[in-house]
C-alpha positions in Angstrom: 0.0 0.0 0.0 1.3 3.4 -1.0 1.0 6.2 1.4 0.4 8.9 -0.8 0.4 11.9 1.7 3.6 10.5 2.8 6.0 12.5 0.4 4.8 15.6 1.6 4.5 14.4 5.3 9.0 14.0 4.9 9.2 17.4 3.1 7.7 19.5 6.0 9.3 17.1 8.9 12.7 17.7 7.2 12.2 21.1 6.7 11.2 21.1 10.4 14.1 19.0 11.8 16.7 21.5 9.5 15.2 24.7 10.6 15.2 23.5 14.4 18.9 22.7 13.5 20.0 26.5 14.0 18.4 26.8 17.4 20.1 23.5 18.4 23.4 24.7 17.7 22.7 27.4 19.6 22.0 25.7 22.3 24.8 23.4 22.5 26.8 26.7 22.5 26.0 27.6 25.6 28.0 24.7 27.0 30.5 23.9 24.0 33.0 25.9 21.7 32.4 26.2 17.9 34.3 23.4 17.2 33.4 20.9 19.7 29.6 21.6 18.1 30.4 20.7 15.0 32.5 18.2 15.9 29.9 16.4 18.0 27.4 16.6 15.3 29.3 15.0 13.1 31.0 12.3 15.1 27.3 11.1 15.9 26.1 11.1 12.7 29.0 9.3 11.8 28.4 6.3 14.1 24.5 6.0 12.9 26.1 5.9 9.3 28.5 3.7 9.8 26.8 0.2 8.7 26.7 1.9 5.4 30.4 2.2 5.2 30.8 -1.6 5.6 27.7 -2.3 3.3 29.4 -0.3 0.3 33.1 -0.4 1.1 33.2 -4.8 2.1 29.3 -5.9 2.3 26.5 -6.6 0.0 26.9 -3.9 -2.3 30.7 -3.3 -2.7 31.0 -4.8 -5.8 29.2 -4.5 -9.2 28.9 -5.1 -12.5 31.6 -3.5 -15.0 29.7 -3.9 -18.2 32.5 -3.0 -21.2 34.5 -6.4 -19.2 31.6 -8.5 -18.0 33.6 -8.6 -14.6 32.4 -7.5 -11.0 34.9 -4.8 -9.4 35.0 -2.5 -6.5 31.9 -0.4 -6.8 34.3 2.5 -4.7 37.6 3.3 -6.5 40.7 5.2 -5.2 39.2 8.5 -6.8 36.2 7.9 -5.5 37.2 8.2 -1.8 39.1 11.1 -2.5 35.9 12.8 -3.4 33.7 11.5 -1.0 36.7 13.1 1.5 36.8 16.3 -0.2 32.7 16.8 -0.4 33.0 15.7 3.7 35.4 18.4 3.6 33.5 21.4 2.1 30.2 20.6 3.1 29.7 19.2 5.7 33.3 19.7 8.6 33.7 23.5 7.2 30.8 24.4 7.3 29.4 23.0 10.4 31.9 25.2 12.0 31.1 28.3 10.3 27.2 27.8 11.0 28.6 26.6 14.6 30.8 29.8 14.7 27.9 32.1 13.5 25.5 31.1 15.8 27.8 32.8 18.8 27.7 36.0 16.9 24.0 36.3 15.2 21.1 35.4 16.2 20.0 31.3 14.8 16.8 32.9 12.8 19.0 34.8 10.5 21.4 32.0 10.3 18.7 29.4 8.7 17.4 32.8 6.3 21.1 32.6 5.1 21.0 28.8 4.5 18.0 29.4 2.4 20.5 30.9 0.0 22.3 27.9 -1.0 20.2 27.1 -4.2 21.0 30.5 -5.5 24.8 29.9 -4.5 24.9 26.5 -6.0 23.4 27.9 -9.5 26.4 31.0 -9.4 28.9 28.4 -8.3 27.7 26.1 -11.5 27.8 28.8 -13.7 31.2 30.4 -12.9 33.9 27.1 -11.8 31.7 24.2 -13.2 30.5 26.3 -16.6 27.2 24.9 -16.1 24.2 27.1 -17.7 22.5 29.6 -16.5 18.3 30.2 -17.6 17.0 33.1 -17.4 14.6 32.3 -14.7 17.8 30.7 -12.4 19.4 34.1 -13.4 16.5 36.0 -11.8 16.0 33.5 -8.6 20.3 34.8 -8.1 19.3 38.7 -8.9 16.3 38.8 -6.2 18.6 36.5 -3.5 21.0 39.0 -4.1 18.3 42.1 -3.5 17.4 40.5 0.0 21.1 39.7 0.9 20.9 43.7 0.8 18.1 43.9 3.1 19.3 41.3 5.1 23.1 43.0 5.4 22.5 46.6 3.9 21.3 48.4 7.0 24.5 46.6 9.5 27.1 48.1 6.8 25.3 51.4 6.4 25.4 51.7 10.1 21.6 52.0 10.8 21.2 52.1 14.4 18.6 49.5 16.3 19.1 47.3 13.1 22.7 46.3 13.1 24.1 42.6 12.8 27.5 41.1 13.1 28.5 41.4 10.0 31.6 38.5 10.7 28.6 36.3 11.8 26.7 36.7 8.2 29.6 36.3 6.5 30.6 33.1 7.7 27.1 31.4 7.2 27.0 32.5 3.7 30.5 31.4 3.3 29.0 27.8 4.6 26.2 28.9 1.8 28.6 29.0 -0.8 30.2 26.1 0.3 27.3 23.8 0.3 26.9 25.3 -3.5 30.4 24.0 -4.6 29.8 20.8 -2.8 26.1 20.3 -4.9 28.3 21.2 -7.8 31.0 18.5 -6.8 29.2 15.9 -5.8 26.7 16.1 -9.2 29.6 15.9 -11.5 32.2 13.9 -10.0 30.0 10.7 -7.8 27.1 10.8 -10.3 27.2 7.3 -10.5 27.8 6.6 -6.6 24.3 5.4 -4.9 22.8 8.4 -2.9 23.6 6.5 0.6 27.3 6.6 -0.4 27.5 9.6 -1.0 25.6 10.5 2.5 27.7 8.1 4.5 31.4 8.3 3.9 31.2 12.1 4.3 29.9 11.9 7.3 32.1 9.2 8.6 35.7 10.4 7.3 34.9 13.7 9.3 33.2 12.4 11.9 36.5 10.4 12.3 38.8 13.7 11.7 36.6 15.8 14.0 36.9 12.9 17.2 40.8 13.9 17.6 39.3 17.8 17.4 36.9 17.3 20.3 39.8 15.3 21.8 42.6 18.2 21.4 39.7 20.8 22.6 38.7 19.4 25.8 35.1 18.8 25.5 34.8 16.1 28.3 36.2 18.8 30.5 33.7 21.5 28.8 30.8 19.1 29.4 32.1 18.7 33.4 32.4 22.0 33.7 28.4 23.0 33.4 27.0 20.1 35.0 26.8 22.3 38.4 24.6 24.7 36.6 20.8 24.8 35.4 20.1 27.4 33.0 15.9 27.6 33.0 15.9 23.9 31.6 14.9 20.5 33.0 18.5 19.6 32.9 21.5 20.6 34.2 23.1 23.1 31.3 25.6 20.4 30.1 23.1 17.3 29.8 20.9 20.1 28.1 23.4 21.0 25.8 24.4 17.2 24.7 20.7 16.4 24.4 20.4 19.0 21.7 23.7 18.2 20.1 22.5 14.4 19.9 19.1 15.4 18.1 21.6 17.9 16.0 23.7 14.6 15.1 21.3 11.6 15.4 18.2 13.1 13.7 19.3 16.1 12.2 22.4 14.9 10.0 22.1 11.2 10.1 18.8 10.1 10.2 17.3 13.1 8.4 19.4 12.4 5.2 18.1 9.1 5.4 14.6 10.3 4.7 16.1 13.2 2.4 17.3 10.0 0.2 14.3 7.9 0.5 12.2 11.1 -0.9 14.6 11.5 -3.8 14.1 8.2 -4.1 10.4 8.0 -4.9 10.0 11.4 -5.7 12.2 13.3 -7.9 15.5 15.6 -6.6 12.9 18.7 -7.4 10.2 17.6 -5.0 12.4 16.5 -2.4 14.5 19.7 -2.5 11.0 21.6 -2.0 11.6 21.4 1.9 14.0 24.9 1.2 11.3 27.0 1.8 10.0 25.6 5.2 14.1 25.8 7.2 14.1 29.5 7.2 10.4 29.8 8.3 10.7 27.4 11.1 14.3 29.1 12.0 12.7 32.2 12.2 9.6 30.8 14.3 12.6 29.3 16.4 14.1 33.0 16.9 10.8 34.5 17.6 10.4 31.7 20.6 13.2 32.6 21.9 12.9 36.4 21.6 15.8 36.9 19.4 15.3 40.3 17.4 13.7 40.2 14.3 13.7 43.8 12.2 11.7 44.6 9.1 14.6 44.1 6.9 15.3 40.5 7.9 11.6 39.7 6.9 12.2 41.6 3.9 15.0 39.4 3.1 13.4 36.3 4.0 10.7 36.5 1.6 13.1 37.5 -1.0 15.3 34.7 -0.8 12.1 32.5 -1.1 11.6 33.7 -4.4 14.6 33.4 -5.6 15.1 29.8 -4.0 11.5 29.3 -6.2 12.8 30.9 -9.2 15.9 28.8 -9.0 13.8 25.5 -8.6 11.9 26.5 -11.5 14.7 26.5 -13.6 15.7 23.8 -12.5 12.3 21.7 -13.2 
C-alpha cells in the first residue's frame, strides 16, 4: 500500500528537523565551543552511518557489474574516496563550523534565512567554476537572493542604528552557503554514478573520524564537566541540556534526516524533495521568535526575497 500523503509528510518534517537545526546549535553553544559543536554533530552522525560504510566499502553492495568487461569490481575506486573526502570536507566539517561559529555571533533565525540561500549559490557556483548554464529564470531566482542579501546586510554596513548585525557572523554562514553550493556542484559531477547513501555516509564518517581527535585536542569532556553544576531555565543541568540537543543535532538532524532526504529522492524526484527549502528558514525564524531573538523589518524583507529566488531557482531547475 502506497501512502500517498507520505511524500509531503517528509518534506515538511525535514524542513522542520533543519530549521530547528539553527536553534540546536545554539543551544549546545552555551556549553561547548564552535568546534566541539560541530564536531559532536558530526561524530554522531558518523556512528549512525557507519553500517553503510561496511555495506558499500566490504558488504553486499561493494561490488558490481563492470559492463564494457563483463567482470564484478570494486563499486568505490581510489578517486572515489578522494571525493567522497573532499565533499565531507566542504560541506559538511567546514561548514558546520562556520554555521557553529555564526550562531555565537548572530542570532540562529537569521542563520537558517542565510541557508536558504544555497540554491542561489549552488546555481552562481555552476555557472562560474563548473560552466554549467544559467536560464533566465535561475538568473533571476540569483538577482532577487541577491536584493534580500541587501536587506538582510545593507542596514549593518550602512550603520543603521537598532538594526545592526554582526557582520563576521553573516559572512561566515553565507560562506557555509557557498560552500554547500560547490559541494552540490562537486558531488553532481564527479560521484554521479555513486548510490545516494554513499555519497551520504562516507562524508559523514571520514569527518566524523577527523573531527573525534578535534573534540579530543579541545577538551570537550572537560567542557561538558564544567556546566554540570549549573541549570540554565531547563529540566537539565546546562551540560546534559546542551548534549541532548547536540544528539538530536547529530542523530536526527544529520544522520537520520538524510536518510529520509534520500528515501524522498528516491520516490520522488530531486525537485520535490529539494521543496523542503522554503520551510528551514520559516521554522528558523519561528525558532528566533520563541526565543525572543530580534527580528527587524529588513530581515523579513530578506526572507521573503530569498524564497523567491530559492522558487525561481527550482523552477529553472524543473
Amino acid at each position: 500500500m502506497k501512502f500517498k500523503w507520505l511524500p509531503l509528510f517528509l518534506i515538511v518534517l525535514l524542513g522542520c528537523i533543519w530549521g530547528s537545526s539553527f536553534m540546536l546549535i545554539k543551544r549546545g553553544l552555551a556549553v561547548f565551543s564552535p568546534i566541539q559543536v560541530a564536531g559532536l554533530r558530526l561524530f554522531l552522525a558518523g556512528v549512525i552511518l557507519t553500517p553503510w560504510v561496511y555495506r558499500y566499502s566490504w558488504g553486499s553492495k561493494s561490488m558490481v557489474l563492470d559492463e564494457t568487461t563483463g567482470k564484478t569490481v570494486k563499486l568505490l575506486q581510489p578517486k572515489d574516496y578522494y571525493y567522497l573526502f573532499i565533499t565531507g570536507l566542504l560541506g559538511n566539517a567546514i561548514p558546520a563550523f562556520l554555521f557553529s561559529t555564526a550562531g555565537k555571533l548572530i542570532p540562529s533565525g537569521l542563520s537558517g534565512i542565510l541557508n536558504a540561500f544555497t540554491p542561489m549559490f549552488t546555481l552562481i557556483v555552476g555557472a562560474i567554476l563548473f560552466k554549467s548554464s544559467l536560464s533566465k529564470n535561475g538568473f533571476l531566482g540569483v538577482l532577487v537572493g541577491l536584493i534580500g542579501a541587501v536587506f538582510l546586510l545593507g542596514p549593518s554596513i550602512l550603520g543603521q542604528e537598532g538594526m545592526q548585525i554582526n557582520l563576521s557572523g553573516a559572512a561566515m554562514a553565507l560562506s557555509a552557503a557557498v560552500l554547500y553550493g560547490y559541494n552540490i556542484n562537486l558531488i553532481k559531477i564527479r560521484l554521479a554514478n555513486i548510490p545516494p547513501m554513499a555519497k551520504t555516509a562516507y562524508p559523514f564518517v571520514f569527518m566524523g573520524i577527523l573531527y573525534s581527535f578535534v573534540l579530543w585536542q579541545t577538551g570537550a569532556i572537560e567542557n561538558y564537566q564544567m556546566h554540570s553544576a549549573t541549570t540554565t531555565g531547563n529540566f537539565l543541568p546546562d551540560n546534559q541540556f546542551a548534549l541532548l540537543c547536540i544528539c538530536i543535532l547529530g542523530v536526527l538532524g544529520s544522520a537520520l534526516s538524510m536518510i529520509m532526504f534520500n528515501y524522498l529522492i528516491e520516490h520522488t524526484t530531486a525537485v520535490v524533495a529539494s521543496t523542503n527549502t522554503f520551510v528551514i528558514p520559516i521554522v528558523a525564524v519561528a525558532w528566533g521568535l520563541f526565543d525572543q531573538e530580534p527580528i527587524h523589518w529588513n530581515m523579513i524583507v530578506g526572507l521573503l526575497l530569498s524564497l523567491v529566488g530559492v522558487y525561481l531557482v527550482m523552477k529553472k531547475e524543473s
